[in-house]
CHARMM internal coordinates of N, CA and C (Angstrom, degrees):
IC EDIT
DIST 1 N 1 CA 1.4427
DIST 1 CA 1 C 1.5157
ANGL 1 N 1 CA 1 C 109.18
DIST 1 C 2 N 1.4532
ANGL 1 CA 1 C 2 N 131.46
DIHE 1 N 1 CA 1 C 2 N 164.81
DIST 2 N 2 CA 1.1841
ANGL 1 C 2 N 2 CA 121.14
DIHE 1 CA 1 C 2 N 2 CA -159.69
DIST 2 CA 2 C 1.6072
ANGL 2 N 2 CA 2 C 84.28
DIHE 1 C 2 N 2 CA 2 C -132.53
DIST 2 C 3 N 1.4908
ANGL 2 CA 2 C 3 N 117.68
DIHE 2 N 2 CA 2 C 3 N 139.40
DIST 3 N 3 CA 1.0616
ANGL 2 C 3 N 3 CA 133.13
DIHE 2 CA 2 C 3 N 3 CA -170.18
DIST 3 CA 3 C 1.6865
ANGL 3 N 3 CA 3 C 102.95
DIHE 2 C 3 N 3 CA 3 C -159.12
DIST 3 C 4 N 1.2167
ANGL 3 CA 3 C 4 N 104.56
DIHE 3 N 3 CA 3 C 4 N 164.55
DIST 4 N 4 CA 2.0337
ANGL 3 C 4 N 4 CA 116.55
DIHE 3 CA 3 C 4 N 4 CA -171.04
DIST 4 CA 4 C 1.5785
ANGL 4 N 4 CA 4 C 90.28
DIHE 3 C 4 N 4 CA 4 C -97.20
DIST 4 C 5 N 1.4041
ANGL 4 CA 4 C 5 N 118.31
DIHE 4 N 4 CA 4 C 5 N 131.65
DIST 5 N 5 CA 1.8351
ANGL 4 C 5 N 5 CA 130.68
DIHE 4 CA 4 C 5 N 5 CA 154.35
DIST 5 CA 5 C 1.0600
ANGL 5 N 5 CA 5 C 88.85
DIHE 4 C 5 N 5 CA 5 C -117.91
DIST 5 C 6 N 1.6640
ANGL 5 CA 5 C 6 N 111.26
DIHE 5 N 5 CA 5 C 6 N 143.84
DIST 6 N 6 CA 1.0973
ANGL 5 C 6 N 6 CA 128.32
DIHE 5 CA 5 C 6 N 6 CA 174.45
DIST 6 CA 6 C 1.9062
ANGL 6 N 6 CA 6 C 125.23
DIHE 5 C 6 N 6 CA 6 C 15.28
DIST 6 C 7 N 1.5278
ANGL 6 CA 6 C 7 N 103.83
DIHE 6 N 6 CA 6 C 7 N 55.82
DIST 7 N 7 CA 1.6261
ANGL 6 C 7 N 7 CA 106.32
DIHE 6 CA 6 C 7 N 7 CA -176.77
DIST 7 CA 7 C 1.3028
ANGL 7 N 7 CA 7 C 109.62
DIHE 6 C 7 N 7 CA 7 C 88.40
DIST 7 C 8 N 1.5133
ANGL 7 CA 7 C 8 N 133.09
DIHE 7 N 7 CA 7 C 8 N -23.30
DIST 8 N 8 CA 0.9605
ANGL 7 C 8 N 8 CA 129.98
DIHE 7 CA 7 C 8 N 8 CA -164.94
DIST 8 CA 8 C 1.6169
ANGL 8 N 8 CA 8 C 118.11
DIHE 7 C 8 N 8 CA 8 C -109.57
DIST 8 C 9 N 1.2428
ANGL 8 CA 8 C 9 N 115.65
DIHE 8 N 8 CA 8 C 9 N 124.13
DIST 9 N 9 CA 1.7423
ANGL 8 C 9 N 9 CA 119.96
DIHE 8 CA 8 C 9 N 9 CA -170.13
DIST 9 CA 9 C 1.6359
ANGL 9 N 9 CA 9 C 94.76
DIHE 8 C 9 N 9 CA 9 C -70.93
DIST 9 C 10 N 1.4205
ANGL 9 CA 9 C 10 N 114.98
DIHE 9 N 9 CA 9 C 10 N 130.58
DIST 10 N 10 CA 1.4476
ANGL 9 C 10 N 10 CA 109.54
DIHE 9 CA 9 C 10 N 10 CA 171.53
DIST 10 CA 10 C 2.0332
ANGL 10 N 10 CA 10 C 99.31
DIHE 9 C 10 N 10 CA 10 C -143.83
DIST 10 C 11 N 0.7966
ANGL 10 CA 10 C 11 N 119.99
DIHE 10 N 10 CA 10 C 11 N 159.67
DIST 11 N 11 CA 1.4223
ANGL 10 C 11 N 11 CA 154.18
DIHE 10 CA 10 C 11 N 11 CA 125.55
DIST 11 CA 11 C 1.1501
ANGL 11 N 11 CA 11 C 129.97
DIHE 10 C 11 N 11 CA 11 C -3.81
DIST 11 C 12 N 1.4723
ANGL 11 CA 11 C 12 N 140.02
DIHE 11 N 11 CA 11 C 12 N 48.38
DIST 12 N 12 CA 1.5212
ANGL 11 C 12 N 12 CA 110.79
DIHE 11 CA 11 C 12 N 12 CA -167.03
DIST 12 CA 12 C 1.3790
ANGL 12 N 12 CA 12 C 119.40
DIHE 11 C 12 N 12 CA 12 C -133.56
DIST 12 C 13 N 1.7561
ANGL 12 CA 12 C 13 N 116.42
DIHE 12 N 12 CA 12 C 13 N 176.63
DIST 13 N 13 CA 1.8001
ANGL 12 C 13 N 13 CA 90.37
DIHE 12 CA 12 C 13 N 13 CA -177.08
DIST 13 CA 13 C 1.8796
ANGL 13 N 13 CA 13 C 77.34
DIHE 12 C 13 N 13 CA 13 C -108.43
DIST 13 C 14 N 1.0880
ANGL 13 CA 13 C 14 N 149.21
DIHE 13 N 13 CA 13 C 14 N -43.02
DIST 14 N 14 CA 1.2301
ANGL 13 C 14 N 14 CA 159.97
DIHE 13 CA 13 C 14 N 14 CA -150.54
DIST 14 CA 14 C 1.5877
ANGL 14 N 14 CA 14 C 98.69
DIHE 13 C 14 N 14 CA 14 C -12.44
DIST 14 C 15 N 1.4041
ANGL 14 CA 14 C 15 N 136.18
DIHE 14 N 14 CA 14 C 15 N 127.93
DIST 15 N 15 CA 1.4136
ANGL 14 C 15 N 15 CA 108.19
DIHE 14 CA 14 C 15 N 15 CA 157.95
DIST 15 CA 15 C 1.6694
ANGL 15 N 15 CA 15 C 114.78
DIHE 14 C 15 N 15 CA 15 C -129.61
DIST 15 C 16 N 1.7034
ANGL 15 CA 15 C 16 N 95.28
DIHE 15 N 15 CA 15 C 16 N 41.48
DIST 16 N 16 CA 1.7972
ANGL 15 C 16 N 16 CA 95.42
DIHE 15 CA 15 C 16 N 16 CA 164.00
DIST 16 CA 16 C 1.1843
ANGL 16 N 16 CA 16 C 97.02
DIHE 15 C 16 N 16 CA 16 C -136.19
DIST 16 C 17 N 1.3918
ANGL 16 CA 16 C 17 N 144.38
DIHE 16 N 16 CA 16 C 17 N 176.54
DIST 17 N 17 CA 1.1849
ANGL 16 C 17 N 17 CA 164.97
DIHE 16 CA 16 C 17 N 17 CA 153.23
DIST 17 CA 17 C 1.4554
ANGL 17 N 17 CA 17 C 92.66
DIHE 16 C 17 N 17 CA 17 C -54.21
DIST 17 C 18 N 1.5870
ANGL 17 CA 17 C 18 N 143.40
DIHE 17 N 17 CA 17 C 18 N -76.62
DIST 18 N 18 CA 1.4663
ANGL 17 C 18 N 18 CA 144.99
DIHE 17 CA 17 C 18 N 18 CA 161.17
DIST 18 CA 18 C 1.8010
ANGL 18 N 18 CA 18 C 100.41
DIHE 17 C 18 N 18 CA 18 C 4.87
DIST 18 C 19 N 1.8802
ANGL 18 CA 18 C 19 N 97.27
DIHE 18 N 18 CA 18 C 19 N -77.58
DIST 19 N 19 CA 1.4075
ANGL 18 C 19 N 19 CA 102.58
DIHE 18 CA 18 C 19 N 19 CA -162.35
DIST 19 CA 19 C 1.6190
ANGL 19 N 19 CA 19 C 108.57
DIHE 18 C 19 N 19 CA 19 C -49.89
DIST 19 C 20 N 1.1759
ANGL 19 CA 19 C 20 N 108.44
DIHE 19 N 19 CA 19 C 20 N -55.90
DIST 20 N 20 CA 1.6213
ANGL 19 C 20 N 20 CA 118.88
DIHE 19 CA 19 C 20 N 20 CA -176.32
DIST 20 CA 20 C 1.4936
ANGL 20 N 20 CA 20 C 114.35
DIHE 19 C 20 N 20 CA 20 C -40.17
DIST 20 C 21 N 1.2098
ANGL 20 CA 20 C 21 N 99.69
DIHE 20 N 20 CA 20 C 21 N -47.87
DIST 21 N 21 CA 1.5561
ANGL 20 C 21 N 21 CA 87.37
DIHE 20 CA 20 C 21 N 21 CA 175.74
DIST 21 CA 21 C 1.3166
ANGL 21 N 21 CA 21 C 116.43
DIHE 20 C 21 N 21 CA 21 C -79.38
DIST 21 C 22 N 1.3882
ANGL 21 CA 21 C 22 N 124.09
DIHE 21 N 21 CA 21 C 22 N -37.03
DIST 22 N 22 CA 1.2784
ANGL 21 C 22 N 22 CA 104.28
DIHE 21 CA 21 C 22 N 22 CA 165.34
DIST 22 CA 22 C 1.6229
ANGL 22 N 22 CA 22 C 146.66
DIHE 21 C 22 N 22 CA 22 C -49.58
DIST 22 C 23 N 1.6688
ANGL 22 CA 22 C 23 N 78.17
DIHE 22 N 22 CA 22 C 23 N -32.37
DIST 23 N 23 CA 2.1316
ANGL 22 C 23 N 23 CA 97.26
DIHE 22 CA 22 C 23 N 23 CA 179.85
DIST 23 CA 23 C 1.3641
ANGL 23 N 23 CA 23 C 97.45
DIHE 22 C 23 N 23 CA 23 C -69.67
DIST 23 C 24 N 1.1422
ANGL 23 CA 23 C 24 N 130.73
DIHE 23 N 23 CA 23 C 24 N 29.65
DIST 24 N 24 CA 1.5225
ANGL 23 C 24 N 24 CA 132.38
DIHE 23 CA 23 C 24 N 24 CA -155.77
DIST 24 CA 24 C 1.6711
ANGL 24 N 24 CA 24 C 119.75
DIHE 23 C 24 N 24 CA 24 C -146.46
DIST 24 C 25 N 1.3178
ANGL 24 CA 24 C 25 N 96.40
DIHE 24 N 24 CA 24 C 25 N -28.58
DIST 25 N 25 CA 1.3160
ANGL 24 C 25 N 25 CA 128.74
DIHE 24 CA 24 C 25 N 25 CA 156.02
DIST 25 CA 25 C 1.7133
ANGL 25 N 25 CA 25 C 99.39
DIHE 24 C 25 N 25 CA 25 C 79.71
DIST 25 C 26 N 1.3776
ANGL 25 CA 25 C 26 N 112.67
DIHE 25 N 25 CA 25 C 26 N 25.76
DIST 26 N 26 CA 1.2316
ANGL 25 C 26 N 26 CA 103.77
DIHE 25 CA 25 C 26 N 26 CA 147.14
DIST 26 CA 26 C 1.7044
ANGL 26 N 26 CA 26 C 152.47
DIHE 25 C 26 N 26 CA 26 C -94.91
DIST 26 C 27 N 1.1810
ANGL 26 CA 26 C 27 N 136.76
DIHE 26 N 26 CA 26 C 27 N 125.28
DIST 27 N 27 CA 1.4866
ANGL 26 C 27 N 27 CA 153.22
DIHE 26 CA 26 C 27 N 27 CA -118.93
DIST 27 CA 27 C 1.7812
ANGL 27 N 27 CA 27 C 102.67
DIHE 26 C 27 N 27 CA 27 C -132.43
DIST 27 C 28 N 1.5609
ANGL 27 CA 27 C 28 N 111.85
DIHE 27 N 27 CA 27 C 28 N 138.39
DIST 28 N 28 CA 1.4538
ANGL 27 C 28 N 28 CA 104.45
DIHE 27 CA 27 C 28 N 28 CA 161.47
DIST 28 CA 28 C 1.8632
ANGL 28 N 28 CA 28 C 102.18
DIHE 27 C 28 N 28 CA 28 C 90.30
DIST 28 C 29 N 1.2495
ANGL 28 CA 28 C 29 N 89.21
DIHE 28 N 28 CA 28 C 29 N -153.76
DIST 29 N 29 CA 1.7983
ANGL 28 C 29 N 29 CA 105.61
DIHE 28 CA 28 C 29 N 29 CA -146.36
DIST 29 CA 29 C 1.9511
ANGL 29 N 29 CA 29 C 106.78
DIHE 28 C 29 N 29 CA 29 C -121.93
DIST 29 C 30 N 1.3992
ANGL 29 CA 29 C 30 N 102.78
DIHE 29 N 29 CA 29 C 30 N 2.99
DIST 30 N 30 CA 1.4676
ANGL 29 C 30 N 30 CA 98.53
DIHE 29 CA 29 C 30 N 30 CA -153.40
DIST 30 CA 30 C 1.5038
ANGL 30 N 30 CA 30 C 94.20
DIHE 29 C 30 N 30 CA 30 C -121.96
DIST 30 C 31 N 1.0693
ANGL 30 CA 30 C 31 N 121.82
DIHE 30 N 30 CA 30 C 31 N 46.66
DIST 31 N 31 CA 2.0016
ANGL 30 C 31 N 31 CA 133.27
DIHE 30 CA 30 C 31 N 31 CA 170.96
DIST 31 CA 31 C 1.8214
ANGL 31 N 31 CA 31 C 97.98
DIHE 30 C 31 N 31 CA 31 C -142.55
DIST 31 C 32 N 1.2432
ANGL 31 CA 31 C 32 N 104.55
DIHE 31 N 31 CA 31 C 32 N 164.66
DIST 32 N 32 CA 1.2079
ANGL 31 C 32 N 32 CA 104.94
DIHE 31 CA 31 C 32 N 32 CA 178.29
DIST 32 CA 32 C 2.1833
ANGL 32 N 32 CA 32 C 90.56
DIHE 31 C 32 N 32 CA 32 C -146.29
DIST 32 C 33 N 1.2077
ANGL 32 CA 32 C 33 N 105.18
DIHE 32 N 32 CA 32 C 33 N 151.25
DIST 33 N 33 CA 1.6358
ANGL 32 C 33 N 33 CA 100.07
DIHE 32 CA 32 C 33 N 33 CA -176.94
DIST 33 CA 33 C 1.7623
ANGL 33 N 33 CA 33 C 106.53
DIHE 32 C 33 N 33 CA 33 C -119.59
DIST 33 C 34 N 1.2364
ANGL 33 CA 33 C 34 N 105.55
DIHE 33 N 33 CA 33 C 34 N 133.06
DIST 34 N 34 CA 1.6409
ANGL 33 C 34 N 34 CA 110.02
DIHE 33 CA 33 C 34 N 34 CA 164.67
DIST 34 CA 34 C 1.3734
ANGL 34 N 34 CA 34 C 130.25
DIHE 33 C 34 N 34 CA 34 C -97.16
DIST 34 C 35 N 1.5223
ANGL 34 CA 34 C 35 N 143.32
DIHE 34 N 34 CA 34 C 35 N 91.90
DIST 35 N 35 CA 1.5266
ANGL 34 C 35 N 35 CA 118.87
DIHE 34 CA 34 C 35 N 35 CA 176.25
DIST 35 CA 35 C 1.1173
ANGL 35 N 35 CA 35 C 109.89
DIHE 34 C 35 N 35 CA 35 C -82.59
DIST 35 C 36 N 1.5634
ANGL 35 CA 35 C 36 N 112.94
DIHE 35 N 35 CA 35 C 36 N 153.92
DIST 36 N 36 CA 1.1120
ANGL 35 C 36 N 36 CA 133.07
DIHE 35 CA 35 C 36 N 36 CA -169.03
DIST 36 CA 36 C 1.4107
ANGL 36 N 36 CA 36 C 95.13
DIHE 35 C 36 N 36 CA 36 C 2.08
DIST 36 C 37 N 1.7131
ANGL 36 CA 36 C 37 N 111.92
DIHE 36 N 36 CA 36 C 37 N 107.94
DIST 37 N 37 CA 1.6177
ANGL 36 C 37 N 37 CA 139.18
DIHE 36 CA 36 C 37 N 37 CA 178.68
DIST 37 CA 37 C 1.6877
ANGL 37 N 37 CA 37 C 92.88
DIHE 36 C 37 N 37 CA 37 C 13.52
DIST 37 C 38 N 1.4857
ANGL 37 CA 37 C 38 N 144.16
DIHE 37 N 37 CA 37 C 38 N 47.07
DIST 38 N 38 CA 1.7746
ANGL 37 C 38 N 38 CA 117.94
DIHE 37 CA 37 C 38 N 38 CA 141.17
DIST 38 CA 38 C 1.7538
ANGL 38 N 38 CA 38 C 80.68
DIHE 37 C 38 N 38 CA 38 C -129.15
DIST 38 C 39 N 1.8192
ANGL 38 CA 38 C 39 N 86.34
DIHE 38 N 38 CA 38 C 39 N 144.79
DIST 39 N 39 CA 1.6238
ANGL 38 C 39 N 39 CA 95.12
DIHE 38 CA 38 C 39 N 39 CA 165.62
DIST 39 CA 39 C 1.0772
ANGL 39 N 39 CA 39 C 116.09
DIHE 38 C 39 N 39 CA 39 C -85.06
DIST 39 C 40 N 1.4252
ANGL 39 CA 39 C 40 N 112.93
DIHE 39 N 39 CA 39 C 40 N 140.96
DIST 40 N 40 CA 1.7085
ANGL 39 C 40 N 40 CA 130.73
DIHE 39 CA 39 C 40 N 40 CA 146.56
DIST 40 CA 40 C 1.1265
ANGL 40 N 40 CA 40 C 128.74
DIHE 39 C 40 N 40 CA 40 C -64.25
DIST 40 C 41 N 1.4127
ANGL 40 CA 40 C 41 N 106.24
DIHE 40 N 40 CA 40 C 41 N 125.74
DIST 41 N 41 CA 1.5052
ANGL 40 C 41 N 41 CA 114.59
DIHE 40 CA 40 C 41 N 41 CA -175.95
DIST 41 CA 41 C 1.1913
ANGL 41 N 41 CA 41 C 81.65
DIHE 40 C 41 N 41 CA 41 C -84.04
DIST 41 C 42 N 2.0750
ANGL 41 CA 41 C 42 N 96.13
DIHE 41 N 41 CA 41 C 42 N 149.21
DIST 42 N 42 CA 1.4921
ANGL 41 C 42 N 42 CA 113.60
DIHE 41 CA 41 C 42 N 42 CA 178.01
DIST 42 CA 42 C 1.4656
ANGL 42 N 42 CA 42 C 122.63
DIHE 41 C 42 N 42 CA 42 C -68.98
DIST 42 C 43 N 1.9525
ANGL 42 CA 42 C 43 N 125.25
DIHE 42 N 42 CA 42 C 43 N -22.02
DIST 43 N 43 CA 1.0012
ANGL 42 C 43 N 43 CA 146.97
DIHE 42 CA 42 C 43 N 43 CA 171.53
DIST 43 CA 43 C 1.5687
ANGL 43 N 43 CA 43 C 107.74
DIHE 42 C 43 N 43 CA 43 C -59.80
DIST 43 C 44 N 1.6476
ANGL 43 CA 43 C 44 N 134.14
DIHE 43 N 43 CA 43 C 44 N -17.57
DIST 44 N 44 CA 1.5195
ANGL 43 C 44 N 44 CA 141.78
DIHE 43 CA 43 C 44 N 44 CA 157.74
DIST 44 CA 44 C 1.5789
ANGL 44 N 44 CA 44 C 133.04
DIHE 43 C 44 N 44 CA 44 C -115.55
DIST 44 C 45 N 1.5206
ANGL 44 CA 44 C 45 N 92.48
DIHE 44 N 44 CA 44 C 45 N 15.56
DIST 45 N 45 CA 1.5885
ANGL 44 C 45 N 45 CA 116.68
DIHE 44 CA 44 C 45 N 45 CA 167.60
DIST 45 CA 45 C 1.7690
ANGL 45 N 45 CA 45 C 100.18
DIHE 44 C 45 N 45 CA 45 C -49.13
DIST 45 C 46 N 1.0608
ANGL 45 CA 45 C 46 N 115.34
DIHE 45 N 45 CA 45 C 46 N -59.29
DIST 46 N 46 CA 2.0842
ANGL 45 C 46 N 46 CA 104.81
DIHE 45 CA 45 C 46 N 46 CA -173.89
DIST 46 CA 46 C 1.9548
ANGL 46 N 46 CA 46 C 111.53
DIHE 45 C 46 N 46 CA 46 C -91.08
DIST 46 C 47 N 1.2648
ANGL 46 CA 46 C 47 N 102.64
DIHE 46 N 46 CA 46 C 47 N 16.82
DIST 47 N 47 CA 1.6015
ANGL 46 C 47 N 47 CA 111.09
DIHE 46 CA 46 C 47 N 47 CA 172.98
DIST 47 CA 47 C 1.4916
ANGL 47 N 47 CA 47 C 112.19
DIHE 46 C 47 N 47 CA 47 C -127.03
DIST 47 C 48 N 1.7500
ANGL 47 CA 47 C 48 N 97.51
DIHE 47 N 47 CA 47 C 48 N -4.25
DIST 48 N 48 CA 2.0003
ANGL 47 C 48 N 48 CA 100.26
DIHE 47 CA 47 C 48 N 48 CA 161.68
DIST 48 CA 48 C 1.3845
ANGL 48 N 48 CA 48 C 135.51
DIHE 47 C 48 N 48 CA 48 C -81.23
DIST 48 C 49 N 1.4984
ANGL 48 CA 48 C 49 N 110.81
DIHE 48 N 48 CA 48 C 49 N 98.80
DIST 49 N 49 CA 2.2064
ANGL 48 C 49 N 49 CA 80.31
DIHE 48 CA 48 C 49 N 49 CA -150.68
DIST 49 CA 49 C 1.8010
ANGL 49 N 49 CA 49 C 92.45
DIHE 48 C 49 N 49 CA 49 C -90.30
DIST 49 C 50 N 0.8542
ANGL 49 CA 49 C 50 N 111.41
DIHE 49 N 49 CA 49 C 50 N 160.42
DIST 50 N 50 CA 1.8006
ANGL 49 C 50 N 50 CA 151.08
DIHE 49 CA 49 C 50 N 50 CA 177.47
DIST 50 CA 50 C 1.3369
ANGL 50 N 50 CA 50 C 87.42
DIHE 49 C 50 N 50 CA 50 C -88.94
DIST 50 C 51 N 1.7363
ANGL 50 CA 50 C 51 N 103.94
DIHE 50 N 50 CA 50 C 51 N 112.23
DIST 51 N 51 CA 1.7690
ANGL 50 C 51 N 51 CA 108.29
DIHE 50 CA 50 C 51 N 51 CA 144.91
DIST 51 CA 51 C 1.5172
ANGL 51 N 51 CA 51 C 111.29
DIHE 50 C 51 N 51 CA 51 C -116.79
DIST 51 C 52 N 0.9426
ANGL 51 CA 51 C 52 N 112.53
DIHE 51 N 51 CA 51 C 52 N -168.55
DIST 52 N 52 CA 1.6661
ANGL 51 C 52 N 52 CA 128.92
DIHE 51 CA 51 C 52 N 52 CA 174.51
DIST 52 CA 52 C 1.3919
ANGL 52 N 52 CA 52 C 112.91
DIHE 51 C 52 N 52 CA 52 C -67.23
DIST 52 C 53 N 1.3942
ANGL 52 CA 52 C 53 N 117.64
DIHE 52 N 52 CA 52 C 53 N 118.49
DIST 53 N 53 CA 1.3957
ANGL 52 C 53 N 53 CA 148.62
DIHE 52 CA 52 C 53 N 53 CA -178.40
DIST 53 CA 53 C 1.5237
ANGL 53 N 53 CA 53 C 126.17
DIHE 52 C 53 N 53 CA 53 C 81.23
DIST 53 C 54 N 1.5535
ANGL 53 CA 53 C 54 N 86.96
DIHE 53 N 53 CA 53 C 54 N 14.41
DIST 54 N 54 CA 2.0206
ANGL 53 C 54 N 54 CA 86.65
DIHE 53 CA 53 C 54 N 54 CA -171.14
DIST 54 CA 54 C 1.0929
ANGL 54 N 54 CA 54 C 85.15
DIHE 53 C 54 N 54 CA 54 C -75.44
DIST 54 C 55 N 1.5800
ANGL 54 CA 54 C 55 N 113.43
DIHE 54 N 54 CA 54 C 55 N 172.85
DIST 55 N 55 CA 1.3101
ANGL 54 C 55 N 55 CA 156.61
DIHE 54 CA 54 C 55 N 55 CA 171.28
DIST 55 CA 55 C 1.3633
ANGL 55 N 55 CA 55 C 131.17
DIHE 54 C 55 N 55 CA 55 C -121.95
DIST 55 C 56 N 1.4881
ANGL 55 CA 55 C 56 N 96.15
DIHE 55 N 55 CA 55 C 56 N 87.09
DIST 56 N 56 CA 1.5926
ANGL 55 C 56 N 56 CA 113.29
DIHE 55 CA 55 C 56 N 56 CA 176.19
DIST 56 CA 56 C 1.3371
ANGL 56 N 56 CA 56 C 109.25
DIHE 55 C 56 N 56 CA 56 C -75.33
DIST 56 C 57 N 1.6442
ANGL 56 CA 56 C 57 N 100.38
DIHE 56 N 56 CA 56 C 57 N 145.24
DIST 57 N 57 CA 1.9515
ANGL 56 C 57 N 57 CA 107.02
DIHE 56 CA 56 C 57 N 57 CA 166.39
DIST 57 CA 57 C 1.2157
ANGL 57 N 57 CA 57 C 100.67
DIHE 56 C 57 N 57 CA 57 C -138.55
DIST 57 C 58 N 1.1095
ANGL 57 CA 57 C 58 N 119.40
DIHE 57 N 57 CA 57 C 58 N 136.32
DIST 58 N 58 CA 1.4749
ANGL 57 C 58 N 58 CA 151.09
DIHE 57 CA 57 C 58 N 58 CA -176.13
DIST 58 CA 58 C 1.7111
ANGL 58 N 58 CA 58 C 108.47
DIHE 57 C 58 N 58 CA 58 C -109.39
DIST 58 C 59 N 1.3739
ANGL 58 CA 58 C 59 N 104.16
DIHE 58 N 58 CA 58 C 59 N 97.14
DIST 59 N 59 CA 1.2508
ANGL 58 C 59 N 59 CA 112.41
DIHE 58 CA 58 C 59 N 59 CA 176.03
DIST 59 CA 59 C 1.4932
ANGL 59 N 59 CA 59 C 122.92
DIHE 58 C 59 N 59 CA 59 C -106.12
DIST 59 C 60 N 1.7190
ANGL 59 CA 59 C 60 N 106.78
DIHE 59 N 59 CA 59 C 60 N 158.21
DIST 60 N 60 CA 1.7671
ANGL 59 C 60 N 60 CA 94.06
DIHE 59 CA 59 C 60 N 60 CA -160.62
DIST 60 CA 60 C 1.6686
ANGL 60 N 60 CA 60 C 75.27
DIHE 59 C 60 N 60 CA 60 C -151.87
DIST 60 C 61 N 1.4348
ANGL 60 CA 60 C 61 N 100.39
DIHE 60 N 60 CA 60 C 61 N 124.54
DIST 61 N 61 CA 1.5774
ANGL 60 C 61 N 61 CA 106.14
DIHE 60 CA 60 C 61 N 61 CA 178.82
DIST 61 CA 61 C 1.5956
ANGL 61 N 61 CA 61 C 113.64
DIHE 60 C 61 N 61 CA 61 C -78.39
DIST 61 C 62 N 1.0779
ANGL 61 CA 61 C 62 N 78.23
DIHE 61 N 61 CA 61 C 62 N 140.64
DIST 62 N 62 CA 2.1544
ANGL 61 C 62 N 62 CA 90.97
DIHE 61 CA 61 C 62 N 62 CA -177.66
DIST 62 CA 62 C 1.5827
ANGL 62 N 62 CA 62 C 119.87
DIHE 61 C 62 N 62 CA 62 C -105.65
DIST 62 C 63 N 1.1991
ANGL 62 CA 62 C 63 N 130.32
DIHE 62 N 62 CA 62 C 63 N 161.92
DIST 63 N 63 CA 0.9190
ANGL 62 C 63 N 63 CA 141.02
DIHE 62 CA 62 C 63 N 63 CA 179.99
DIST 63 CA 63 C 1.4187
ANGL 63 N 63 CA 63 C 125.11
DIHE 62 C 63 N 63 CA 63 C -133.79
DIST 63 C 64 N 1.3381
ANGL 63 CA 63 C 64 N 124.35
DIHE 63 N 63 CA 63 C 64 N 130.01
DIST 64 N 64 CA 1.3853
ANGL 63 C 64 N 64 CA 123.75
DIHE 63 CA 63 C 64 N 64 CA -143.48
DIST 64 CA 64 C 1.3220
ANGL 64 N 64 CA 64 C 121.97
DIHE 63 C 64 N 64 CA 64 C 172.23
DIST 64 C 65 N 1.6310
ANGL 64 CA 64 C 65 N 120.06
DIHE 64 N 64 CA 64 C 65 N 177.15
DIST 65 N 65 CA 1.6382
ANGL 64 C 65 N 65 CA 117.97
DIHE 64 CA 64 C 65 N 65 CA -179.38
DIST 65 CA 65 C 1.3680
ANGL 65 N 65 CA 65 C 101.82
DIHE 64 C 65 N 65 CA 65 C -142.94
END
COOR INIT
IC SEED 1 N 1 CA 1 C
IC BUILD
């Protein structure tokens, strides 16, 4: 199904928020995920399902001036 990650139109079969991040190869405690603009708590990451055209964002806090 074709859906937006981070701005970007991609391709995918994933159909949880869980899978996505994994097909993605991200790991751990330090990302936080948005569908279509409301966040997911990480505790419903494999009970969020992914359909066609949402728009996931994958955020990773920065540090900086």
């Amino acid at each position: 199904m074709k859906v937006t990650i981070n701005g970007e139109e991609k391709n995918i079969s994933a159909a949880t928020i869980a899978e996505v991040v994994t097909m993605l190869g991200y790991e751990g405690d330090y990302f936080a995920v948005a569908k279509n603009l409301t966040c997911v708590p990480r505790g419903q990451y494999a009970e969020t399902q992914v359909s066609e055209n949402d728009e996931i964002e994958i955020l990773i806090p920065m540090q900086g001036g």
